[in-house]
C-alpha positions in Angstrom: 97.0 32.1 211.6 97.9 31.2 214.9 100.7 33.1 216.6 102.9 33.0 219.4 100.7 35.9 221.4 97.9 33.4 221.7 95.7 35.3 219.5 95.3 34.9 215.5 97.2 37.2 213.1 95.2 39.4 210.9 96.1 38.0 207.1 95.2 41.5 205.7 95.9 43.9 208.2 97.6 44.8 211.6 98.8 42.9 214.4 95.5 40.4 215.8 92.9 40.0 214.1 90.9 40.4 216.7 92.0 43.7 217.7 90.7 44.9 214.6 88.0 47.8 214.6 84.1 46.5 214.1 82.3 48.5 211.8 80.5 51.4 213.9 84.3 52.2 215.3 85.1 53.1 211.7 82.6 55.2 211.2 82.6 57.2 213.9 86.3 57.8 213.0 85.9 58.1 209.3 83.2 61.0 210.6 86.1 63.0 212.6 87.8 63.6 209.5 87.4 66.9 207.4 84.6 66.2 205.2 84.5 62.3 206.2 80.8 61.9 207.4 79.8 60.9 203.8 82.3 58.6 203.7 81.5 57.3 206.7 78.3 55.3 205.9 79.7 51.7 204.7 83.0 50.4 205.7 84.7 48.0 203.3 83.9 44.7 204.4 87.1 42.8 205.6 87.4 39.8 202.9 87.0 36.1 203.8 90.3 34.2 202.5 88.0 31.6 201.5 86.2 34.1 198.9 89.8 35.0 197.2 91.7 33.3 194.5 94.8 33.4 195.1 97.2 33.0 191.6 98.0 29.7 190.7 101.5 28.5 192.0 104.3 29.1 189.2 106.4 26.3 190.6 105.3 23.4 193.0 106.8 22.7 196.3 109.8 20.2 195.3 109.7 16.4 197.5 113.2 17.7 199.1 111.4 20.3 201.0 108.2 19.5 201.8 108.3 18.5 205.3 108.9 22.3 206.3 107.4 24.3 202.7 103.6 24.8 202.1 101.8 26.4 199.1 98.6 26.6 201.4 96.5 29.4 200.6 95.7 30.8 204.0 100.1 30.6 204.1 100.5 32.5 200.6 97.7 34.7 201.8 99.2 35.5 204.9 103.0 35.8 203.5 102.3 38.0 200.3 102.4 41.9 201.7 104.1 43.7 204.7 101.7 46.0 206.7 101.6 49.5 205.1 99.0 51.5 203.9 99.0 50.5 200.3 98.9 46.8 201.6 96.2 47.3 203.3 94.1 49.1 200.9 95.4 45.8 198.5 94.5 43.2 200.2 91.2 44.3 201.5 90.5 45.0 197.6 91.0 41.2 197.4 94.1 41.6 195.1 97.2 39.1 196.3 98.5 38.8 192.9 102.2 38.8 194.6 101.6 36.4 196.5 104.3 33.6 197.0 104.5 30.7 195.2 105.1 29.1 198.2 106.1 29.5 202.1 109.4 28.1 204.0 109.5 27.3 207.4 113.0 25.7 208.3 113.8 24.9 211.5 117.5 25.2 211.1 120.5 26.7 209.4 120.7 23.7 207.2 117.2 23.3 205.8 118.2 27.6 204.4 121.0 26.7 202.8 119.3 23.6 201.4 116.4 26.3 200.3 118.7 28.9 199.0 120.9 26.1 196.9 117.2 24.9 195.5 116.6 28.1 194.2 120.0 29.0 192.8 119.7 26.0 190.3 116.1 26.5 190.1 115.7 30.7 189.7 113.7 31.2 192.3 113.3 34.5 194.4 113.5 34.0 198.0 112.0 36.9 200.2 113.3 36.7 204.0 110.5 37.0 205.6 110.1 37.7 210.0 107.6 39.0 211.4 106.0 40.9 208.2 105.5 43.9 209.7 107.3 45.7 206.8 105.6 49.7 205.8 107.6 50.1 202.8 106.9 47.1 200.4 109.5 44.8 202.2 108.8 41.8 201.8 106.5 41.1 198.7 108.3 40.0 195.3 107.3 42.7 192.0 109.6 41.2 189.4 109.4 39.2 186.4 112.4 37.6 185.9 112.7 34.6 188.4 110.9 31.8 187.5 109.0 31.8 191.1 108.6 33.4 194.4 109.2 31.8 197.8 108.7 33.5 201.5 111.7 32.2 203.8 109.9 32.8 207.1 112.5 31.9 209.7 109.8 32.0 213.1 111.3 29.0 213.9 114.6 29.9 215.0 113.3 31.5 217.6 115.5 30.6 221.0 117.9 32.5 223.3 120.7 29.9 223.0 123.4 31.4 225.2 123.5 34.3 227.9 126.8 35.5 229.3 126.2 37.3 232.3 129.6 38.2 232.8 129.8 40.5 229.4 126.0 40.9 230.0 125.4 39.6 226.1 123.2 36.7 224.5 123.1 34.7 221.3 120.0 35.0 220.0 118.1 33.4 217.0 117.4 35.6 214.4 113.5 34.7 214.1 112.6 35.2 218.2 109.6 38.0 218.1 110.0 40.6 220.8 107.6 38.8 223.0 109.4 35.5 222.7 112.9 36.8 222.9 112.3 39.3 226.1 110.1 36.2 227.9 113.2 34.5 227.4 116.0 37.0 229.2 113.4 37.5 231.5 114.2 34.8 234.3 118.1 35.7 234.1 117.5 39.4 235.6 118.1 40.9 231.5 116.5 42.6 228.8 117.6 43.4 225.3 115.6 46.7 226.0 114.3 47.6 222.4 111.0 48.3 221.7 109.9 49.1 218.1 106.2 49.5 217.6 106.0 46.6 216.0 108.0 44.8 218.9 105.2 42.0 219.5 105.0 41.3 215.8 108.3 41.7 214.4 111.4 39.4 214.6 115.0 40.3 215.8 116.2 39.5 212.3 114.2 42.1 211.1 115.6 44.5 213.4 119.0 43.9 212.3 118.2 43.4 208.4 116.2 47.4 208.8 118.6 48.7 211.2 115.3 49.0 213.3 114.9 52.3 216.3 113.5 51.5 219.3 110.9 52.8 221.6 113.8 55.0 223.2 114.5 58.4 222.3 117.7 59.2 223.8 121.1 56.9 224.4 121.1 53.2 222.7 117.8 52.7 220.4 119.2 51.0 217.7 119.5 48.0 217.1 123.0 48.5 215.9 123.8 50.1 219.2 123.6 46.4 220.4 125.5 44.4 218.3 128.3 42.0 219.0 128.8 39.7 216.1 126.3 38.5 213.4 126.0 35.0 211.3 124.6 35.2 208.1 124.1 32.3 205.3 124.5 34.1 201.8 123.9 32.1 198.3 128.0 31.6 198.6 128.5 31.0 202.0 128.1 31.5 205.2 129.8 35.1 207.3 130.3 34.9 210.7 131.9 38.1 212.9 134.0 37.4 215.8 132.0 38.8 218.6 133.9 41.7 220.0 133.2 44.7 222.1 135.0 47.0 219.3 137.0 46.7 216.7 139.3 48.9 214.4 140.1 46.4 212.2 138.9 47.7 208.6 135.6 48.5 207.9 132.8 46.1 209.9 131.9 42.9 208.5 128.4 43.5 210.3 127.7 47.1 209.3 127.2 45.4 205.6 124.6 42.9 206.6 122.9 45.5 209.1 120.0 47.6 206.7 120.8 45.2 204.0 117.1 44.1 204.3 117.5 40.3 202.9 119.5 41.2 200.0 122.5 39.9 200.4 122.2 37.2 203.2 119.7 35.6 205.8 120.7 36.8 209.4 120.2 33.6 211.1 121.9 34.7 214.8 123.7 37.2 216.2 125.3 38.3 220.1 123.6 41.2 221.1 124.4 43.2 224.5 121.6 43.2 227.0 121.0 44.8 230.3 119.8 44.7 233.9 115.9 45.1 233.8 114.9 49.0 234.6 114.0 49.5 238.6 113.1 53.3 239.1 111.2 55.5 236.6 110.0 59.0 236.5 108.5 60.9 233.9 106.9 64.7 233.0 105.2 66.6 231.0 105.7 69.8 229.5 103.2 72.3 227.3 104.2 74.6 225.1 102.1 77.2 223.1 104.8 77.7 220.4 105.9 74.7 218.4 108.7 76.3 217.7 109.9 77.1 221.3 109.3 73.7 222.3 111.8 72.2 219.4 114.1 75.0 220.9 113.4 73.0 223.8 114.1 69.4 222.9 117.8 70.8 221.6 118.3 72.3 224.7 118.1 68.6 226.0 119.7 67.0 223.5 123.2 68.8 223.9 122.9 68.9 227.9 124.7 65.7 228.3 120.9 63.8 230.0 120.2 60.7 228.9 116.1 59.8 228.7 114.3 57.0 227.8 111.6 59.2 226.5 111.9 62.6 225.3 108.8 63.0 222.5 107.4 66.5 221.1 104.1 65.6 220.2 102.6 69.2 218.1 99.5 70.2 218.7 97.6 68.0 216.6 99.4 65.1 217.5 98.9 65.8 221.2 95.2 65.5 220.6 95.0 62.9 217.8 97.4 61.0 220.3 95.0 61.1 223.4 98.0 63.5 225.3 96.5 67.2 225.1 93.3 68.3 224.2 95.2 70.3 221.2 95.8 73.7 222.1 99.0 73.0 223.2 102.6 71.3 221.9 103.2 68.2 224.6 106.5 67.1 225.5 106.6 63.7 227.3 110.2 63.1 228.7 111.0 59.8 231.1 113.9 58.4 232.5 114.2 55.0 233.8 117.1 53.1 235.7 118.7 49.6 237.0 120.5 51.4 239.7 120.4 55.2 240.6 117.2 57.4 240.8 116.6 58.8 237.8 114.4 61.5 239.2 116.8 64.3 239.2 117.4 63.9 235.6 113.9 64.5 235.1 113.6 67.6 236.9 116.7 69.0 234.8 115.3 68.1 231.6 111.8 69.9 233.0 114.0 72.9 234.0 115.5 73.1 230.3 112.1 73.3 229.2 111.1 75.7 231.7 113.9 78.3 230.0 112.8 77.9 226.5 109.0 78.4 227.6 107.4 75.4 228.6 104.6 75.3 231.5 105.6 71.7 232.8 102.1 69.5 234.0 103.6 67.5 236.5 100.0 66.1 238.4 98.6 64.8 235.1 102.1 63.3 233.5 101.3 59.5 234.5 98.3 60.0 232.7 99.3 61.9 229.9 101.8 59.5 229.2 100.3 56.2 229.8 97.3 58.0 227.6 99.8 58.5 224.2 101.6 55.1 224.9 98.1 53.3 224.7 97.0 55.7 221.4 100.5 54.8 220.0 100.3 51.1 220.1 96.2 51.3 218.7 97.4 53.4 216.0 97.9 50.9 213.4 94.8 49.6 214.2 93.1 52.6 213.6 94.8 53.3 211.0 93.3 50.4 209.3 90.1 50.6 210.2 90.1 54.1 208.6 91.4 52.7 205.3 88.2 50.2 205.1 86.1 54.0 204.9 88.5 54.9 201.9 90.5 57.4 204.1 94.1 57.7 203.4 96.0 57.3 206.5 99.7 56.5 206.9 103.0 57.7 208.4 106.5 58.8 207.4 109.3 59.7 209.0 113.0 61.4 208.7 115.7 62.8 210.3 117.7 66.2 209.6 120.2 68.6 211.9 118.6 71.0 214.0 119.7 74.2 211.9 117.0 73.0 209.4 114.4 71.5 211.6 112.2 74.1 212.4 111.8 75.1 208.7 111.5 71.6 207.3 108.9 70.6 209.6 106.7 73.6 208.5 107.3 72.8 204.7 106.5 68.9 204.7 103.3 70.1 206.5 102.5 73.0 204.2 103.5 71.0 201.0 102.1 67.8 202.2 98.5 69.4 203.1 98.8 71.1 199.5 98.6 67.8 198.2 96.1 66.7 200.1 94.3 69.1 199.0 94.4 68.4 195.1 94.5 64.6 195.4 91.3 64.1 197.8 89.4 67.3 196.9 89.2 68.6 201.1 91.7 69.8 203.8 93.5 66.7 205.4 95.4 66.4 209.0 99.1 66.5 209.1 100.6 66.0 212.5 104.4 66.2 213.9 106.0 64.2 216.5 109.7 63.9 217.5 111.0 60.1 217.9 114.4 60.3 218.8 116.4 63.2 219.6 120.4 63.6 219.2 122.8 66.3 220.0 122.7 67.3 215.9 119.1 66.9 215.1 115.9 65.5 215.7 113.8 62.5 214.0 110.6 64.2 212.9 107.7 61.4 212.0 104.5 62.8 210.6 101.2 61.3 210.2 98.6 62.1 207.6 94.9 61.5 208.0 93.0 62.5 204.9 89.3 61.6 203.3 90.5 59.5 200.2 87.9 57.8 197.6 87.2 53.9 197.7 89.3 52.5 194.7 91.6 55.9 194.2 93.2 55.2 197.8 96.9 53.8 196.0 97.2 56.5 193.6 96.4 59.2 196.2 98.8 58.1 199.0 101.5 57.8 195.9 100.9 61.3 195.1 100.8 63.0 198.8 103.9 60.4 199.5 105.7 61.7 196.5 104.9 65.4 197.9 106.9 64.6 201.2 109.7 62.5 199.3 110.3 65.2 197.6 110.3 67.9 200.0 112.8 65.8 202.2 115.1 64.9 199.2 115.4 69.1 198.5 116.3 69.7 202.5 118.8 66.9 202.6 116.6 65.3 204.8 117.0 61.0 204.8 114.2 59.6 203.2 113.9 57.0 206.2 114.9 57.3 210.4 114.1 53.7 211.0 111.3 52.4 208.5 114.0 51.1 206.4 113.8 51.1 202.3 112.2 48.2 200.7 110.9 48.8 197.3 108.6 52.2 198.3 111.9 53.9 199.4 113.5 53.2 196.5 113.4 56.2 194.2 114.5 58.9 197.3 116.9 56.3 198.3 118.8 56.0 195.5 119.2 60.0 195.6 120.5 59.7 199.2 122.8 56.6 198.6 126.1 57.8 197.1 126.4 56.8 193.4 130.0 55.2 194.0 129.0 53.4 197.4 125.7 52.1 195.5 128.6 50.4 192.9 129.9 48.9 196.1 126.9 47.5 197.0 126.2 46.0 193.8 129.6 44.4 193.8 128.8 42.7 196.8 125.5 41.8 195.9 126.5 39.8 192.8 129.9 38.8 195.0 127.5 37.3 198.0 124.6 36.1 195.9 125.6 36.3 192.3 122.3 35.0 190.6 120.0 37.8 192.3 118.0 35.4 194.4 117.4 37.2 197.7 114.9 39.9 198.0 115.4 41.2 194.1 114.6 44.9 193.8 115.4 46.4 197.1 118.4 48.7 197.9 119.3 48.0 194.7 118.6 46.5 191.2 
């Protein structure tokens, strides 16, 4: 599949599909891993589309539609699962039994609603679909009761349509990739300055419908922080917010659409503020022997008023794993970056902070450093994958929880995660610690597990080790997502989290906005 990057989108896995990892890459990894050389020897052969049989369509493309729907295989293929582990491990197993009946590609607000009316007299699921770079089971239909399944991919509405340089604001489609939306700000002097991981593969309707974090650890990073007004076309009608710096008037007609993850509407545009592109950077590093002292640390930041771009506590393992330490220290990367003023002497305070709680700050080799995790960072998904092709069980998680608990959680999840490990794949596994994002109440804490899993058992062993974690956040209070968002994996720690009366809410306005259950059935809510 073609894409806007000039490259071809993997089908099965992340990002291009030529970035993917050739076989003696995969096994040199799959050997790093405790007990891994065994496992090692034959990578799982990536599958050829052509090889596959897809399921038989349930419903056929209707006349009406045609000009912009296709039930092509390589389509259906592409379209039936998000990017997470247990995707992965699916589709390279050759199994795309969810796949979609069919694919949408409307070019307009009026082809969706044509679409969504289609399927309300026809009882048809329709899955919202933008970049498909969903890790928790976002996008790919695991009912029964609809008569179909159809992928609403809205790449097409992908334009900047209006800039106001005055308010500094723009009214952007909801299907523009990162790439596509930041190439067009570009020549006015702006940015929308948020930058997921997934930002050259994911879709600013995405962001909104996840509530998606940014690269950014400090100041505005969510998507939310940018938001203006909103349009959305729902099953019974269409909601559009006035744009508005702020409002007090009743609860926000946007904070129900944003994290509602295609369940109750399709975001089709929305006014987002945008800024002046950055001018002047400067960045550190500081080490830390105690990963404890250096979380100490990161608080000590987070309540001093500073604002950075970047300020990431990688632990020890993570340092290493991440290319930014050689692992006998705890890494803190912190940046600061600027339109205007230097941004220099915010630095050097944050580095003095650290200085106080212990930290021996590594100011020669911080370009380095940094530039060496960003680059490990963005590869991580591919490696990731090429892992799971040697039956390792590799994936990610993340949370958020004040800072009078973090210390303690963060040594739990690894000790109760690693336990599991342990009984599911039969040797000691890696789990690493990072910080994300940082506020003046707690941390985001996102932890990465590399164990060696068997060939076929993969699913049922990341279950296990995920339901370890799930668990271990739900009895800290900790939220079962920071910025991943829900989906269908989330659910069962979600509905813990969620309020019982406020999930009665949410059902009313489900069946008030799309009464016969057509849009994304089984997330959030049933």
């Amino acid at each position: 599949m073609a894409a806007a990057g000039g490259g071809n989108r993997s089908w099965w896995g992340w990002g291009w599909a030529e970035a993917a990892l050739g076989d003696a890459e995969c096994r040199q990894l799959a050997a790093a891993l405790p007990g891994g050389a065994a496992a090692a020897a034959n990578p799982v052969p990536i599958p050829a589309l052509a090889d596959l049989e897809l399921p038989k369509p349930r419903i056929a493309v209707p006349a009406a539609l045609a000009d912009w729907c296709s039930a092509d295989p390589v389509e259906r293929a592409g379209h039936t699962y998000g990017k997470a582990f247990r995707d992965v491990v699916r589709a390279l197993a050759g199994d795309l039994s969810a796949a979609p009946d069919f694919v949408a590609r409307p070019v307009g607000e009026a082809q969706i609603g044509q679409l969504l009316d289609w399927a309300g007299e026809h009882n048809v699921a329709v899955l919202p679909y933008g970049g498909g770079s969903s890790v928790v089971g976002g996008t790919e239909y695991r009912g029964s009761t609809h008569a179909g399944a159809v992928s609403l991919d809205v790449g097409r509405l992908d334009r900047v349509l209006e800039i106001d340089p005055v308010a500094r604001a723009a009214r952007i489609q909801a299907g523009a990739l990162g790439p596509v939306l930041e190439d067009q700000l570009r020549p006015s002097g702006f940015t929308l300055r948020h930058f997921p991981q997934s930002f050259e593969f994911s879709t600013l309707g995405g962001w909104l419908a996840t509530r998606s974090g940014g690269h950014y650890a400090m100041g505005g990073t969510h998507i939310e922080d940018y938001v203006e007004s909103m349009r959305v076309l729902t099953p019974s009608g269409v909601s559009e917010s006035w744009r508005l710096p702020g409002s007090g008037a009743g609860p926000s007609p946007d904070r129900l659409f944003l994290g509602s993850e295609g369940t109750l509407g399709v975001i089709t545009e929305a006014w987002l503020r945008i800024q002046c592109r950055p001018q002047r950077r400067a960045s550190a590093v500081v080490l830390f022997d105690d990963f404890g002292a250096a979380l100490e640390a990161v608080r000590e930041i987070a309540q001093s008023g500073l604002v950075l771009a970047n300020c990431r506590l990688l632990d020890h393992g993570e340092a290493r794993f991440g290319g930014a330490g050689d692992g006998s220290h705890a890494v803190l990367l912190l940046g600061a970056e600027s339109a205007g003023p230097p941004v220099d002497h915010t630095v050097a305070e944050a580095v003095g902070l650290a200085r106080a709680a212990g930290g021996v700050p590594e100011q020669p080799r911080a370009k380095s450093a940094v530039g060496s995790w960003r680059s490990a960072f963005l590869r991580m998904p591919y490696l990731r994958d090429g892992l799971a092709r040697t039956g390792a069980v590799v994936e990610t998680f993340e949370t958020a929880c004040t800072w009078g608990i973090a210390a303690e959680l963060c040594a739990q999840v690894r000790e109760n995660v690693a336990e599991a490990v342990r009984e599911v794949c039969g040797t000691p596994g890696v789990v690493n610690c990072r910080l994300t994002h940082v506020y003046p109440d707690g941390p985001a804490t996102y932890f990465t597990v590399l164990a060696t899993g068997w060939a076929g058992a993969q699913l049922a062993q990341w279950d296990e080790i995920k339901a370890a974690a799930g668990e271990t956040l739900a009895r800290y209070r900790a939220t079962i997502t920071h910025h991943h968002a829900v989906g269908r994996d989330h659910r069962p720690w979600y509905d813990r989290q969620r309020p019982e009366l406020f999930g009665s809410v949410l059902r009313a306005a489900k069946q008030t906005l799309d009464p016969h259950g057509l849009l994304n059935p089984g997330v959030l809510i049933d």
